[in-house]
Every structure is written in structure tokens, then in C-alpha cells.
Residue frames relative to the residue before (quaternion, step in Angstrom):
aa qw qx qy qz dx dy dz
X 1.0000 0.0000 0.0000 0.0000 0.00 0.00 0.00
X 0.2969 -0.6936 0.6014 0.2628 3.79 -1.04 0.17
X 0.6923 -0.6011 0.2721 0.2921 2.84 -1.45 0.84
X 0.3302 -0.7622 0.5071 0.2298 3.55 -1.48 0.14
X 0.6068 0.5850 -0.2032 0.4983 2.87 1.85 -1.11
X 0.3544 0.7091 -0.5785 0.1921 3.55 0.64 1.01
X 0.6349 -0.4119 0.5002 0.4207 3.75 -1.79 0.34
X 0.0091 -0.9080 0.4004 -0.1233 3.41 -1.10 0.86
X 0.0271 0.9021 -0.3959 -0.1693 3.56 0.50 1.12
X 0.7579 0.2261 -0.3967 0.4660 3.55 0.31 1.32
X 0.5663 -0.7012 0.4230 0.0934 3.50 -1.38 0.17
X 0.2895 0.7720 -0.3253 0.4631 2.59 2.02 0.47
X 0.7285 0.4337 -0.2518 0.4667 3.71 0.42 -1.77
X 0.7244 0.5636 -0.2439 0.3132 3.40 0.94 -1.08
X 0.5243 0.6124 -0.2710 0.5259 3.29 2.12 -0.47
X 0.5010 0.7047 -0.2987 0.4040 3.24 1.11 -1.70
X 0.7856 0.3641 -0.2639 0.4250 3.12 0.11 -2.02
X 0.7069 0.4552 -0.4013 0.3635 3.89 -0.14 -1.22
X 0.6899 0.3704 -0.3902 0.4844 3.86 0.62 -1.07
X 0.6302 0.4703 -0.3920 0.4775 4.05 0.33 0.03
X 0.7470 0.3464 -0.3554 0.4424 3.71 0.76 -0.22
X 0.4054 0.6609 -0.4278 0.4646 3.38 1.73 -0.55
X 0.8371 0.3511 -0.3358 0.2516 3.28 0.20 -0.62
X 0.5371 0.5506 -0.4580 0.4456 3.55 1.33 0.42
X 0.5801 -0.6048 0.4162 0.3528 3.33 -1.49 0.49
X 0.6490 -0.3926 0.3777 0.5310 3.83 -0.86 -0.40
X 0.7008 0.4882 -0.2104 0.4757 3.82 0.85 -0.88
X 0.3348 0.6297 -0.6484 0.2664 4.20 1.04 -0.33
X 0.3885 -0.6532 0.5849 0.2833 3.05 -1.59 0.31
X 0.7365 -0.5548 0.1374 0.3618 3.06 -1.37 0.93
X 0.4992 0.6349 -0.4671 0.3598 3.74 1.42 -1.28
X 0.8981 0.2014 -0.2805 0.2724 3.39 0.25 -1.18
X 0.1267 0.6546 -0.5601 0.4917 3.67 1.23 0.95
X 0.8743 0.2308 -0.1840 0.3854 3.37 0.03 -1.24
X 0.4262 0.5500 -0.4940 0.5214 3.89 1.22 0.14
X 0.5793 0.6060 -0.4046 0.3654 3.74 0.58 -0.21
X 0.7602 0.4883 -0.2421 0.3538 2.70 0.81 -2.02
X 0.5979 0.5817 -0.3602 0.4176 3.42 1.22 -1.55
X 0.5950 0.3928 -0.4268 0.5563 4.16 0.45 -0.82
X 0.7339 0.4071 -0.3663 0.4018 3.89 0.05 -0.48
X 0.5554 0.4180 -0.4571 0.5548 4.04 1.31 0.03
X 0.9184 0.1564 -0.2695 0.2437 3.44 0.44 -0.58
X 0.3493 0.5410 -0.6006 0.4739 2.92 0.83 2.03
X 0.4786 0.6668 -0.3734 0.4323 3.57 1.23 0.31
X 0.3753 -0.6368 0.6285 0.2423 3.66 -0.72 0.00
X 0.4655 -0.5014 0.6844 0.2521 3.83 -1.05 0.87
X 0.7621 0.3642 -0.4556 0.2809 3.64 -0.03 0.03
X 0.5826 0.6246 -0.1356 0.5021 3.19 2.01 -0.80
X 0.5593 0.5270 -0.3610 0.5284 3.48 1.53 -0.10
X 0.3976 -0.7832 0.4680 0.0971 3.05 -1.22 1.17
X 0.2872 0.6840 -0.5058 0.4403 3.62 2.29 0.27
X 0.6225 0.6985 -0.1991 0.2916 3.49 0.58 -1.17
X 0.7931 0.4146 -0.2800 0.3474 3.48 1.47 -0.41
X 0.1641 0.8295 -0.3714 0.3835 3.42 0.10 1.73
X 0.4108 -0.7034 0.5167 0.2637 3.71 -0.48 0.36
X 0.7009 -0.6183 0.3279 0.1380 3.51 -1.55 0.77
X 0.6464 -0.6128 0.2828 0.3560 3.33 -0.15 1.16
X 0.1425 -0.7678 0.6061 0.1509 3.65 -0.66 0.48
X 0.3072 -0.8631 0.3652 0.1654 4.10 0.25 1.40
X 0.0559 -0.7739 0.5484 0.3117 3.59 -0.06 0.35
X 0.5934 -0.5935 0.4731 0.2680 3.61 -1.61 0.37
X 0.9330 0.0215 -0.0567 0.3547 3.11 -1.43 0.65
X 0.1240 0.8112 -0.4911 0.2923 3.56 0.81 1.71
X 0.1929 0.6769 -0.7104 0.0057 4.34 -0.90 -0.46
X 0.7926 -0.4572 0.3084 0.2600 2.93 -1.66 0.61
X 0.5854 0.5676 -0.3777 0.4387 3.39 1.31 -0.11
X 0.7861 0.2413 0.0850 0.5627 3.56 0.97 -1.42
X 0.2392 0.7778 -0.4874 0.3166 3.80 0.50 1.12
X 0.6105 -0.5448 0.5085 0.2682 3.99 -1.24 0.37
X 0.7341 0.5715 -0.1411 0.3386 3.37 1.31 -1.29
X 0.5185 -0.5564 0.4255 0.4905 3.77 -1.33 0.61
X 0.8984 0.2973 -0.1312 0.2953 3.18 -1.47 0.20
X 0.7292 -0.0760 0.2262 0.6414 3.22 0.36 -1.65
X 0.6109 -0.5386 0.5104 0.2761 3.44 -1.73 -0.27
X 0.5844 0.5643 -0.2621 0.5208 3.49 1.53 -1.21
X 0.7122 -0.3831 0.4899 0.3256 3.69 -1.10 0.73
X 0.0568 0.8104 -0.5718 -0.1141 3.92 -0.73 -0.23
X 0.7404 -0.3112 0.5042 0.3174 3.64 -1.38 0.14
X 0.6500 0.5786 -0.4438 0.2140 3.47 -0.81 1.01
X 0.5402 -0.6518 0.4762 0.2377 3.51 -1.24 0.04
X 0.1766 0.8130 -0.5471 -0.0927 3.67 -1.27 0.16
X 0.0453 0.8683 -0.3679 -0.3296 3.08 -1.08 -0.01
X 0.4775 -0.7667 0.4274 0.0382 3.25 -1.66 0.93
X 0.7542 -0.0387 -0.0418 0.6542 3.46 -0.84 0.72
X 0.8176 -0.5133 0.2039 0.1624 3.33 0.76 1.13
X 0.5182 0.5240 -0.2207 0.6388 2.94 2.26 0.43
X 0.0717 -0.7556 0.6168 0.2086 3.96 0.07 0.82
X 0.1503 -0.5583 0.8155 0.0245 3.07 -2.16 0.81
X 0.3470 -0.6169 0.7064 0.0076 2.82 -2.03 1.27
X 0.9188 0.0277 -0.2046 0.3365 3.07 -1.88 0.56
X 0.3053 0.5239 -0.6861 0.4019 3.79 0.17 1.17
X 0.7335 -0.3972 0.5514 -0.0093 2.41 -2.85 0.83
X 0.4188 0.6911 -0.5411 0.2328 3.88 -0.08 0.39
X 0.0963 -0.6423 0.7499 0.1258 3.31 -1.80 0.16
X 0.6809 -0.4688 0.5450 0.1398 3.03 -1.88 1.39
X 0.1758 0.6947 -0.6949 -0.0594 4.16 0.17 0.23
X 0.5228 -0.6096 0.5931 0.0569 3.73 -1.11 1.85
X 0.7614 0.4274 -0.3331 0.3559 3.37 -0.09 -1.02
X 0.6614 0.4440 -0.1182 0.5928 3.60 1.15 -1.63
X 0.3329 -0.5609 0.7214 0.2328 3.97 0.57 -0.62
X 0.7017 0.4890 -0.4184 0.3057 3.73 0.15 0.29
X 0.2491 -0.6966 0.6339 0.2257 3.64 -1.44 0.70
X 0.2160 -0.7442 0.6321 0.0007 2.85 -1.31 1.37
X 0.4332 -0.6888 0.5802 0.0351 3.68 -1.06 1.05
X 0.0511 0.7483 -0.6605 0.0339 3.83 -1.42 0.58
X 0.3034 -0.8225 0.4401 0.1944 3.06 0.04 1.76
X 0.8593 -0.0264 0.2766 0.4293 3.60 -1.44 -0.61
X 0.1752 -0.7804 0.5562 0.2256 4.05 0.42 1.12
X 0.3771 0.7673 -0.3768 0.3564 3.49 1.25 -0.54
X 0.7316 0.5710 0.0625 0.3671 3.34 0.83 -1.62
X 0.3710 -0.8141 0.4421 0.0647 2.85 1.39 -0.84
X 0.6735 0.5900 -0.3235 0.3059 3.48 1.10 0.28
X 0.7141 -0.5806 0.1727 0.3509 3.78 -0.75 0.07
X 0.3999 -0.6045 0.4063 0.5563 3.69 0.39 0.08
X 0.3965 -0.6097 0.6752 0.1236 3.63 -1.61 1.05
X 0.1520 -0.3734 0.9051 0.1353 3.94 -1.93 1.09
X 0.4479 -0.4119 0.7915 0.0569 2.72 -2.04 1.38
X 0.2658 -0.6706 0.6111 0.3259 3.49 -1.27 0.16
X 0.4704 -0.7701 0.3237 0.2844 3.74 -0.55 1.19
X 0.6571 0.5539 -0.3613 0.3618 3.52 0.66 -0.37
X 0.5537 0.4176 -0.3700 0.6181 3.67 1.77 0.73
X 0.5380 0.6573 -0.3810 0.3651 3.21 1.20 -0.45
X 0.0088 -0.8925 0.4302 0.1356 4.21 0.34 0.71
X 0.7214 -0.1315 0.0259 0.6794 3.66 1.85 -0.47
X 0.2001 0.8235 -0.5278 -0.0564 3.17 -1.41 -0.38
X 0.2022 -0.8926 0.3960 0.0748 3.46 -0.75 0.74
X 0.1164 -0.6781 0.7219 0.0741 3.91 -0.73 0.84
X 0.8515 -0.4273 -0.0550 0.2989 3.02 -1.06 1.92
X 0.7747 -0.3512 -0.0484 0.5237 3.92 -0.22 0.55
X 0.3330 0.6168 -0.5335 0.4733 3.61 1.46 1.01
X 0.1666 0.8062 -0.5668 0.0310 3.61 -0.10 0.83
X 0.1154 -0.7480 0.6515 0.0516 3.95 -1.17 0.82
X 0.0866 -0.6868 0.7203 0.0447 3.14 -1.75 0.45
X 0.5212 -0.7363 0.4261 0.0679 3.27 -1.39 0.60
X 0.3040 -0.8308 0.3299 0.3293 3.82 0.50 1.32
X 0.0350 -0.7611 0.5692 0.3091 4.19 0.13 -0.01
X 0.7001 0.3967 -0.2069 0.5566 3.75 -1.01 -0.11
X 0.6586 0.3945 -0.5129 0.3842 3.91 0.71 0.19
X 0.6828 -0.3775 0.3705 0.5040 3.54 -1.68 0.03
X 0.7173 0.2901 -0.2714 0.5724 4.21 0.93 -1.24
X 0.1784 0.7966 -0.5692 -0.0983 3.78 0.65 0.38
X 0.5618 0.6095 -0.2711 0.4893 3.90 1.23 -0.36
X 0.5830 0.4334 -0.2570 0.6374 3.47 1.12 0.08
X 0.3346 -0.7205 0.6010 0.0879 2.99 -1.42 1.75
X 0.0978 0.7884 -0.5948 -0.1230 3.90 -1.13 0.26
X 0.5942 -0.6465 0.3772 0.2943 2.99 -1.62 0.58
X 0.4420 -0.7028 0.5014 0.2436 3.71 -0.88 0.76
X 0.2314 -0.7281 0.6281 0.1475 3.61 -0.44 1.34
X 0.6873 -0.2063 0.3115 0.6228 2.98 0.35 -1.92
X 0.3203 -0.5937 0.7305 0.1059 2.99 -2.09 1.02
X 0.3901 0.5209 -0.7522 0.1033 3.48 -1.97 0.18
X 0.8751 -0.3646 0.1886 0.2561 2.69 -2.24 0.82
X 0.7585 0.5358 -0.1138 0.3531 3.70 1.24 -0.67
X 0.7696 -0.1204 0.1614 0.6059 2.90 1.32 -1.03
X 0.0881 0.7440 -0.6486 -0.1346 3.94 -0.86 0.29
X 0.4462 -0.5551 0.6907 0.1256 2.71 -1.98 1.27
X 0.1217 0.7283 -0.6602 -0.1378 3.45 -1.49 1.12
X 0.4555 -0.8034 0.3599 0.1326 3.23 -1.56 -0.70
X 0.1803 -0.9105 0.3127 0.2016 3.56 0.62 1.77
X 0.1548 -0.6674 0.6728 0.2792 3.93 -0.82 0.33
X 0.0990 0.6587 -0.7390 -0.1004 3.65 -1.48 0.33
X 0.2323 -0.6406 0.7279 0.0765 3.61 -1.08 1.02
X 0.2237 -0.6294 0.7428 0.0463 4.17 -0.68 1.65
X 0.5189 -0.4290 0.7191 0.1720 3.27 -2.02 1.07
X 0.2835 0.5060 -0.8143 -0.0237 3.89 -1.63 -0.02
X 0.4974 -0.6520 0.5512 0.1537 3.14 -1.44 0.95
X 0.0733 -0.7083 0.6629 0.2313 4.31 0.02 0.44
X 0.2415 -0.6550 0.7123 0.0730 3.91 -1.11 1.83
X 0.0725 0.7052 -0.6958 -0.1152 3.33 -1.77 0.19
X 0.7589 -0.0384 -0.0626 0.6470 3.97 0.04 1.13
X 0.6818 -0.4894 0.2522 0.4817 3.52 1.18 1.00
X 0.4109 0.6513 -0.4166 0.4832 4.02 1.76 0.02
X 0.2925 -0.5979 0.6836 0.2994 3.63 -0.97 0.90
X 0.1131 -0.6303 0.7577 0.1256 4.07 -1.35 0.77
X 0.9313 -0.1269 0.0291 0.3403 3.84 0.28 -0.06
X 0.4071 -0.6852 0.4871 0.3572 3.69 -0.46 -0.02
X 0.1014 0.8373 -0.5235 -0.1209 3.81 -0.90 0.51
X 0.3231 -0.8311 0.4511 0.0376 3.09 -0.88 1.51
X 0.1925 -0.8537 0.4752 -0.0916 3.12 -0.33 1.57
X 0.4349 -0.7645 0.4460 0.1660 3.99 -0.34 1.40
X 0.0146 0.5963 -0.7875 0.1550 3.82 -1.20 0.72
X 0.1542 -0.6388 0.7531 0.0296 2.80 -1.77 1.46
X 0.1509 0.7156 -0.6484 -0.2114 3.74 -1.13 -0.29
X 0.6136 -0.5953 0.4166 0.3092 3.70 -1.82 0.70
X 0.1942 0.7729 -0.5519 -0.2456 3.70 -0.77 -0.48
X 0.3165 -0.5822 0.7019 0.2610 3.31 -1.40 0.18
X 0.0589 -0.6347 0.7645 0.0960 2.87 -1.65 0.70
X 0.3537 0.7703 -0.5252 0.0759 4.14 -1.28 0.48
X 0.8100 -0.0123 -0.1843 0.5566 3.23 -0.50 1.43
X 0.6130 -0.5727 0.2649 0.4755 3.83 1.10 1.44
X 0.6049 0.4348 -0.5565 0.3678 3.66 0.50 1.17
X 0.2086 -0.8226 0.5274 0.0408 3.78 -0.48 0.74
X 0.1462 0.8133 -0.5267 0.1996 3.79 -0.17 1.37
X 0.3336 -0.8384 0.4005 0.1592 3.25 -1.18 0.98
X 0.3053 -0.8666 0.3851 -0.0859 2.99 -0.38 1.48
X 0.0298 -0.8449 0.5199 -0.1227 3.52 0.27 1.81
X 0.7608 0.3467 -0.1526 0.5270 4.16 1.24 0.05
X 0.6171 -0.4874 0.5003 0.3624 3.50 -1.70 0.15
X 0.8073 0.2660 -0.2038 0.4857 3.60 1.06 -0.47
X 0.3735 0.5941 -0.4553 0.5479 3.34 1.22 0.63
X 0.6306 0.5473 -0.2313 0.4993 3.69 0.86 -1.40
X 0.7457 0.3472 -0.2147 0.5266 3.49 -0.21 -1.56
X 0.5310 0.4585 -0.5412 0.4636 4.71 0.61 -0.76
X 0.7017 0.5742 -0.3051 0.2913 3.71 0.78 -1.30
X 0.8079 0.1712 0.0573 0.5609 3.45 1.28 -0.90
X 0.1241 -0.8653 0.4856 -0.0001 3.64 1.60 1.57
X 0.8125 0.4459 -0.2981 0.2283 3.93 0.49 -0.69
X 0.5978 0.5006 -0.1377 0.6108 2.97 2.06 -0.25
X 0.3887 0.7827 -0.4688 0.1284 3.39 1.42 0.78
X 0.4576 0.6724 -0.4051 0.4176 3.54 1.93 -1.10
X 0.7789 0.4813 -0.1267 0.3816 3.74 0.66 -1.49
X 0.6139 0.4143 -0.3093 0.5965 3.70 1.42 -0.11
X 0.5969 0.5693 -0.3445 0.4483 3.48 1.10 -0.72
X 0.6879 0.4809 -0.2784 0.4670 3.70 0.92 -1.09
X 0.5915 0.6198 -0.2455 0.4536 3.65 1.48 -0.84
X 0.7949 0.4111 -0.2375 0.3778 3.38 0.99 -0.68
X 0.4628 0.6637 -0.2826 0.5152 2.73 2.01 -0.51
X 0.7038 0.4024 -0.2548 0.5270 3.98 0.72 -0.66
X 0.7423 0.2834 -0.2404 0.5575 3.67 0.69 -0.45
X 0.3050 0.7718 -0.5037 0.2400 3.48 0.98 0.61
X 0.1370 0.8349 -0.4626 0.2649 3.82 -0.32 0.96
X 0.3045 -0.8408 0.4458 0.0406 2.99 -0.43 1.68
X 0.6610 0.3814 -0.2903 0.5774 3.95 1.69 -0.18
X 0.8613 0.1755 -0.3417 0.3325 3.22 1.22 1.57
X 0.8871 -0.3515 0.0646 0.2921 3.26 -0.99 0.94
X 0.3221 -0.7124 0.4087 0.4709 3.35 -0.87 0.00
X 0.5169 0.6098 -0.4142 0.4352 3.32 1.05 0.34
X 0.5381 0.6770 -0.2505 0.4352 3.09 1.05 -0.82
X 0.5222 0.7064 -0.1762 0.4441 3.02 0.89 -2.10
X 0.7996 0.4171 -0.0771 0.4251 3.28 -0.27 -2.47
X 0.6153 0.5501 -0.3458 0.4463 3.61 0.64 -1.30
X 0.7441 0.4852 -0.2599 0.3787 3.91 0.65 -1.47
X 0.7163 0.5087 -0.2522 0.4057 3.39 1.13 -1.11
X 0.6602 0.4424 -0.3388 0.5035 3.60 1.15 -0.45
X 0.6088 0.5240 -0.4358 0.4061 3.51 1.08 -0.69
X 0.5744 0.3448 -0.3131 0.6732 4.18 1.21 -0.36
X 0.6266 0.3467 -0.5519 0.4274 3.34 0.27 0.56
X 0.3763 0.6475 -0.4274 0.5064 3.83 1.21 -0.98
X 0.6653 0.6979 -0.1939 0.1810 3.21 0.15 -1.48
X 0.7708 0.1732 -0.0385 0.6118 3.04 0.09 -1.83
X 0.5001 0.3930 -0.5663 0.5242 4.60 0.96 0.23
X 0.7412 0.2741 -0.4541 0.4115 3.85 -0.36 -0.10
X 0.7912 -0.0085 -0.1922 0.5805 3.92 0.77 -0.36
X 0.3054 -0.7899 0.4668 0.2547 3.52 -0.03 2.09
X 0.3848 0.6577 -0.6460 0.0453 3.79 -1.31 -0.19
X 0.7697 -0.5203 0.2840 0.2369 3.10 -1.25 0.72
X 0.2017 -0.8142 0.5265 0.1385 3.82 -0.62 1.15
X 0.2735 -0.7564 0.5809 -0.1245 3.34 -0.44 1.66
């Protein structure tokens, strides 16, 4: 959804918005909740938006779509966040890895510079069904990870780091190359540990070894990863905690 709680120099939008949800029942569905909101951003001014509050982009040099700091791609992308506790839809941002920062591109219309959000308002945000959130109150609470899976026991997330190597020629830097690293983490019962083995996992979760042991055994696969591996065995673990039955 996008935000409502925005700075406002009239009482108009703010009317607009309440007499246009009045008219849904308690049960609308959520899309059209959020057709509202979107008619209620663009009766807002870009100056009046509160996505907008954030310091100038710091450019790095000599980047293409092959070799770039950024998730995925280099181009801006579709997605949503939310800030100071207000979520906005459909904006323009990239994930810069290297910095851990989300950068913004207001209205190309406009003409304006890409926006760093400042991360410690930053509470989640997602670029297309890649979706992250930000731990507060942890030791990496400044660090964004990806959400694998959530349930009452345990979530499973995912760190990206993008390493600098400098490429030298006669001791001349010719370019930066940015090279990708993922790592797993568990989080359960407010401890948060990174978790790169079968016996890392099972040290992490000693009472559920009979039931992780039987798990690896079925997803056991030699044309994949140990992430992979780890990623499959918790997702059939996910599994059988939201619909309990016995793991055979």
C-alpha cells in the first residue's frame, strides 16, 4: 500500500482519500484498497512525499549491466518499500550490495537525481517476488536480508555481499570487479546464526535432530548445493510446522 501519512499542504487529498475508502465495505479486496491509494499518490506532489527523504547518490565509475554493485540488474527496477514506517508502492530503486543501500529515482519526468534512503527507516521492501526486510534490535540490524521462509519456529533468510577486486594493469586500476556471495541465516527465538552445513543446522536446532536427519536424507542430492540442500530441507520442514504430520 502507499502511504497516507504524508505532509500535506491542503485538506483536500486527505478528504478525497477517507470519502473514497468510506465507500468500500470491511471485506473489499485488498487490490482495490490499493487502486485508491495509487489515485491518492497521484494527487500528491513528489515534494509532499515523505519516500523522498534521503541524500544524493554517490556514482560509482565504470559499471554495465554485466559488472555492477546492484541486485539483479543495473537498471532501476519495479518495487515497493516501506519507510519511516509508511509503505509505498510502485517506485524505481536498486538494492546497491556493496553499500547495503536502497537507492530511489524519483519521477524521470522531473528530471531529478536518484535518492539513498537513509537505512535505519528503511523497515522492508521488495523488487518483484524478491522481497527483504531489515532485522532492528539484531547484532547485523543495518543489513537487509532476503525472506526465504517465515513460521512460528524459525525463519530462514538470505545475505547478498557484492566484494570490490580492483583489475591492475602496470600497477593502473582499469576497473572494479564485483563479484556476488550469498550466506544462509536462521533466525529462532531472537538468536540469529549463520548457517553454511548439515551440522551447523541440526548444533542450531539439537531437539529436532531425528527430524532434520530424516529431512536430509529425502532431499539428499548430489547436483545440489549445500545451500540448496539446507534451503530444501527447511522448506519440508516449513512444511510439515504450518501443516503438522508426521515425517516418515
Amino acid at each position: 500500500m502507499s502511504s497516507i501519512k504524508r505532509k500535506l499542504s491542503v485538506s483536500f487529498p486527505f478528504i478525497y482519500i477517507l470519502c473514497a475508502l468510506s465507500t468500500y465495505q470491511v471485506g473489499a479486496q485488498s487490490s482495490d484498497i490499493t487502486s485508491i491509494l495509487k489515485q491518492f499518490d497521484n494527487i500528491i506532489d513528489y515534494q509532499n512525499s515523505g519516500i523522498y527523504f534521503g541524500k544524493p547518490n554517490t556514482p560509482y565509475p565504470n559499471i554495465n549491466e554485466e559488472n555492477h554493485p546492484f541486485f539483479a540488474y543495473l537498471d532501476y527496477q519495479n518495487a515497493s518499500v516501506t519507510y519511516k514506517g509508511q509503505p509505498y508502492l510502485d517506485l524505481q530503486i536498486r538494492y546497491d550490495i556493496v553499500r547495503n543501500d536502497i537507492q530511489i529515482l524519483p519521477d524521470k519526468k522531473l528530471n531529478l537525481l536518484g535518492i539513498t534512503l537513509f537505512k535505519e527507516f528503511i523497515s522492508d521492501f521488495s523488487i518483484g517476488n524478491f522481497h527483504f526486510e531489515r532485522l532492528e534490535g539484531m547484532e547485523m540490524e543495518k543489513k537487509f536480508f532476503q525472506i526465504i521462509l517465515k513460521n512460528p519456529s524459525f525463519s530462514l533468510f538470505k545475505s547478498y555481499v557484492k566484494k570490490e577486486k580492483e583489475r591492475l594493469k602496470n600497477r593502473n586500476v582499469l576497473y572494479n570487479e564485483y563479484v556476488l556471495d550469498t550466506t544462509l541465516f536462521i533466525l529462532s527465538n531472537g538468536r540469529l546464526e549463520e548457517i553454511k552445513s548439515k551440522k551447523q543446522l541440526i548444533a542450531f536446532f539439537p531437539d529436532d535432530k531425528n527430524t532434520l536427519n530424516i529431512l536430509f536424507q529425502r532431499n539428499k542430492s548430489k547436483k545440489m548445493s549445500k545451500d540448496a540442500i539446507i534451503i530444501a530441507v527447511l522448506k519440508d520442514w516449513h512444511s510439515t510446522i504450518l501443516n503438522p504430520k508426521s515425517v516418515e
